[in-house]
NUKOLLO-285876 format. One line per 5 residues: number of its first residue (from 1); their letters; for each residue x, y, z of N, C-alpha, C, CB. Coordinates in steps of 0.001 Angstrom, whole numbers. Glycine has a CB too. Layout:
NUKOLLO-285876
NUM = A = X,Y,Z,X,Y,Z,X,Y,Z,X,Y,Z; ...
***
This chain:
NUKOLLO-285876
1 = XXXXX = 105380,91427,117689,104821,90695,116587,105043,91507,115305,103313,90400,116824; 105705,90997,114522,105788,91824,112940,104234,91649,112178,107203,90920,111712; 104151,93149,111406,102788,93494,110678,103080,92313,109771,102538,95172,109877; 102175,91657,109278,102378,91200,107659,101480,91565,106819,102412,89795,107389; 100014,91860,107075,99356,92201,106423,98656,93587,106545,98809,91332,106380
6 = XXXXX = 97736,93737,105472,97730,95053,105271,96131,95091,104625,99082,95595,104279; 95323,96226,104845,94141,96330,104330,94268,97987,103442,92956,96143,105667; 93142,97483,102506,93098,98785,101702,91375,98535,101539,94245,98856,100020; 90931,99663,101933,89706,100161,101709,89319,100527,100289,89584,101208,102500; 88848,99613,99728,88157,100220,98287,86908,99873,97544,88994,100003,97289
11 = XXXXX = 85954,100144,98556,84857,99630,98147,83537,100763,97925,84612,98552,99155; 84477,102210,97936,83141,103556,97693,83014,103207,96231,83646,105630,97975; 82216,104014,96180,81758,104078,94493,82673,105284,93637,79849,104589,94352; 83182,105916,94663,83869,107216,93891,83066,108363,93629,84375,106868,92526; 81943,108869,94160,80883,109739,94108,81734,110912,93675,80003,109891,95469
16 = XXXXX = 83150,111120,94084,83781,112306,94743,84032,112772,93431,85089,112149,95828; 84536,111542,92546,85357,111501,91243,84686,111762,89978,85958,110221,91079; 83286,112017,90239,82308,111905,89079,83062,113248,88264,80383,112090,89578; 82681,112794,86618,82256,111743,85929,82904,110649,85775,82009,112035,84953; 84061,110855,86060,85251,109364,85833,85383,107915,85789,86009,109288,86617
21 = XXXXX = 84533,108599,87437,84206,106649,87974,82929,106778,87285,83968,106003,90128; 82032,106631,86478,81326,106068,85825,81457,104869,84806,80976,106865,85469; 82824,104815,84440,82956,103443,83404,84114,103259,84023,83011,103510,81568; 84786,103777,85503,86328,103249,85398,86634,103311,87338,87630,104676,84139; 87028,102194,87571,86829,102256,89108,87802,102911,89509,86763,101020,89875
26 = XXXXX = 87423,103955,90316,88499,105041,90852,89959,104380,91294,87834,105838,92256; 89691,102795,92008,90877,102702,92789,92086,102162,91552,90585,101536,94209; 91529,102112,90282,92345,101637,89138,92456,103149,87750,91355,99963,88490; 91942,104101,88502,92640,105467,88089,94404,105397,87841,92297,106605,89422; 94695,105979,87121,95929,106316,86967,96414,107421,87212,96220,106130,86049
31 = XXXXX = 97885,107115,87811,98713,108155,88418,99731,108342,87624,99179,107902,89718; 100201,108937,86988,101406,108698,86129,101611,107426,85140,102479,108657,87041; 102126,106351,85563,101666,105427,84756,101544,104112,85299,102379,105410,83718; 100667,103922,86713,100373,102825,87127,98951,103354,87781,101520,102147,88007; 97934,102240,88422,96928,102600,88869,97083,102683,90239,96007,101916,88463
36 = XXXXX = 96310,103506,90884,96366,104648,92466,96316,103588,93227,94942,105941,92955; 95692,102566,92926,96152,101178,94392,97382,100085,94137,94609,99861,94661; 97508,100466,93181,99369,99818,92690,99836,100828,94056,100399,100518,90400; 100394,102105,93885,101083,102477,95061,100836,102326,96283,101241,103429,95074; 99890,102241,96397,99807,101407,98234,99995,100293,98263,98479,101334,99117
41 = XXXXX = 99520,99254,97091,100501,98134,97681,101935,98231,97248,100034,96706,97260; 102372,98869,96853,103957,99378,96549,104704,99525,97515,104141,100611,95940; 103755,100566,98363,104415,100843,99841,104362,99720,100918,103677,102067,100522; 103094,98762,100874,102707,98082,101822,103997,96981,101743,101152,97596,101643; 104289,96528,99865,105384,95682,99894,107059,96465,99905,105120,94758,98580
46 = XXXXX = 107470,97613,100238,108416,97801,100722,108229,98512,102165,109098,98373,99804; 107212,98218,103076,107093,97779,104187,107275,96596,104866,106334,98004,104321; 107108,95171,103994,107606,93961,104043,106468,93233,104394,108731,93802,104893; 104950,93756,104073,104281,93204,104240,103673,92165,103004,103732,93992,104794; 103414,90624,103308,103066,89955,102451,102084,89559,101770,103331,89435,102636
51 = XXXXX = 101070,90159,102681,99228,89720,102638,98907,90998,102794,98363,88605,103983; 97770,91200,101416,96958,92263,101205,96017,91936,101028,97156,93012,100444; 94698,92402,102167,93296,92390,102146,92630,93391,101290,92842,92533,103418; 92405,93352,100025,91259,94581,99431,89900,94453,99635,91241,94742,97923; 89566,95551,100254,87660,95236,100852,87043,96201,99766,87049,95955,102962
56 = XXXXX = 86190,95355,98795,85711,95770,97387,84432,96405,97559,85569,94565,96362; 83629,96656,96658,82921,97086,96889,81492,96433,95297,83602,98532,97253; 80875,97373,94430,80581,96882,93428,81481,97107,92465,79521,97171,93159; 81228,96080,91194,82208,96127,89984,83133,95835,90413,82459,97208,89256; 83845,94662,91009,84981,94537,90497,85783,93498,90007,85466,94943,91101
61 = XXXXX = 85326,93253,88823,85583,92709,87862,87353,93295,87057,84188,92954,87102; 87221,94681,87089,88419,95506,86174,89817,95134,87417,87946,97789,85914; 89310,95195,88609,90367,95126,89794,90851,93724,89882,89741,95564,91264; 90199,92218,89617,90351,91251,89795,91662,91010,88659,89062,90594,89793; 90509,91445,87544,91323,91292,86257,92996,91893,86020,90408,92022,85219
66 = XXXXX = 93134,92903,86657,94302,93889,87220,95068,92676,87950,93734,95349,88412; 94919,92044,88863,95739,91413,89976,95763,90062,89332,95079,91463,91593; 95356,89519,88657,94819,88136,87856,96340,87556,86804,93114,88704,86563; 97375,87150,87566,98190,86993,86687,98319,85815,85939,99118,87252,87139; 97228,84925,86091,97832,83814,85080,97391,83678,83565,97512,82464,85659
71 = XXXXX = 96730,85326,83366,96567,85627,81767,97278,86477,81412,95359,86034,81256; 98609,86368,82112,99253,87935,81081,100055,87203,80386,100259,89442,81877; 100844,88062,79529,101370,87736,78470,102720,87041,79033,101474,88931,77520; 103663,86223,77808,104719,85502,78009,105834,86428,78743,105133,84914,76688; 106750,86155,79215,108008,86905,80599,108615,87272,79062,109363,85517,82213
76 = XXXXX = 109389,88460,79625,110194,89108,78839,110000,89795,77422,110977,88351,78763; 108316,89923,77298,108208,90607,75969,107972,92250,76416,106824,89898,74984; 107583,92326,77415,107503,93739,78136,108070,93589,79520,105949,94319,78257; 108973,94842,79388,110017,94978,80952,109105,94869,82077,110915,96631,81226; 107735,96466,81577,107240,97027,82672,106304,95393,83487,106156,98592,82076
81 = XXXXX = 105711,95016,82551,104716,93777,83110,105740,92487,83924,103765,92965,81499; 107157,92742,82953,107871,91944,84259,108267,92110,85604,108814,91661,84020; 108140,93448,85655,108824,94034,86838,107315,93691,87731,109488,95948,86648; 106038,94685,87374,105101,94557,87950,104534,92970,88696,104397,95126,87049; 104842,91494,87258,104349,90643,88191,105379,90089,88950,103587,89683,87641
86 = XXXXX = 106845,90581,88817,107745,90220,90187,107565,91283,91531,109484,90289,89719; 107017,91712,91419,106253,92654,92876,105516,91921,93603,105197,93889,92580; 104823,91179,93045,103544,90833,93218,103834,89158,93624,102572,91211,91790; 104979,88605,92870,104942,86916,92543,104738,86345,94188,106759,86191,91655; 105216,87293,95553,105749,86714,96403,104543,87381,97877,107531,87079,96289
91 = XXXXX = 103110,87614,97315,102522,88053,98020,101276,87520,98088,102625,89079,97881; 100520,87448,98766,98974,86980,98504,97688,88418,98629,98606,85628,99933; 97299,88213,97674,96171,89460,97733,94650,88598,97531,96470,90820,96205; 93904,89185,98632,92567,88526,99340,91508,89720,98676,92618,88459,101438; 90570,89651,98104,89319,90249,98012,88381,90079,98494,88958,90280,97247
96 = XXXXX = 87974,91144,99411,87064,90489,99945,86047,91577,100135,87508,89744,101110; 84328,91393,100030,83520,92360,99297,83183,92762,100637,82316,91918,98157; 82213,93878,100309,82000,94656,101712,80338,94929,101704,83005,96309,101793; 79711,94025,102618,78560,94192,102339,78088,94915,103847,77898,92808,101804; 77141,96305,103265,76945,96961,104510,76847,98075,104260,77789,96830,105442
101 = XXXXX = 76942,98971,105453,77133,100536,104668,78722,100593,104306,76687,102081,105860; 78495,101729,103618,79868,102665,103634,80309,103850,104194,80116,103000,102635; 82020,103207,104579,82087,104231,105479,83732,103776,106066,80647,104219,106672; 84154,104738,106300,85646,104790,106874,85678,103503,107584,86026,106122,107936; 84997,103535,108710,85364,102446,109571,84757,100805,108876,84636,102872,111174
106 = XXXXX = 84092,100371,108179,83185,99705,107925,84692,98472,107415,81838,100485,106820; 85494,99219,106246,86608,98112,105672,87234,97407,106546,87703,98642,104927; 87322,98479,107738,88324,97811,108821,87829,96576,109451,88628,98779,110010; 86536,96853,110022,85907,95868,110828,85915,94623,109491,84193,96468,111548; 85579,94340,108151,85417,93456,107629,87258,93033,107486,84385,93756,106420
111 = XXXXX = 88054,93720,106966,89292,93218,107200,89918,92649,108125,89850,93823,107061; 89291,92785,109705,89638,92455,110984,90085,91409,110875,88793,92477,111895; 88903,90520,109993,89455,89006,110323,90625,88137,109578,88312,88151,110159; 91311,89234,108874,92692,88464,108446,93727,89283,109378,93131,88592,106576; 93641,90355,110118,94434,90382,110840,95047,90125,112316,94422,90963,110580
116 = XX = 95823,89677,112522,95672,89234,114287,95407,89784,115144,96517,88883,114942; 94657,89734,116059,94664,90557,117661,95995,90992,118205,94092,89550,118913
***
């Protein structure tokens, strides 16, 4: 059976990261010049996977808004935003909140149910 989908755990608060994550959700930190969960789904989509489960946590409003393409600006006035929403045009990304504790295993079990047995 081929993988297609893929889960990303991001629903801590970032305790680790303080002061940072206080006005800015860790998983939309920047790495150079994209945010730290751009590269996993980077990898996940040159793995060939098509469906990405993000298991959220509070606030996320800045992350929605991040993945939310039918307010960006017109094609071709910026390269980088073209390239970024052709990454993206051919995938489905699921949010889905995580109510419970936190904890390593906790995303998985709530992600379970988009992935197959």
């Amino acid at each position: 059976m081929k993988v297609t989908t893929g889960v990303i755990a991001a629903a801590g608060s970032g305790t680790r990261m303080l002061p940072v994550t206080l006005g800015y959700p860790k998983e939309l930190l920047p790495i150079i010049n994209q945010p730290a969960i751009q590269l996993i789904i980077d990898e996940y989509l040159a793995a060939g996977l098509t469906r990405i489960v993000i298991i959220t946590g509070e606030n996320t409003a800045p992350l929605h808004r991040q993945y939310d393409l039918s307010n960006a600006p017109p094609r071709g006035k910026y390269a980088a935003l073209d390239d970024f929403v052709d990454r993206l045009q051919n995938i489905e990304i699921i949010f889905e909140p995580q109510a419970g504790p936190y904890g390593n295993g906790t995303p998985l079990v709530v992600g379970s149910q988009y992935v197959p047995a």
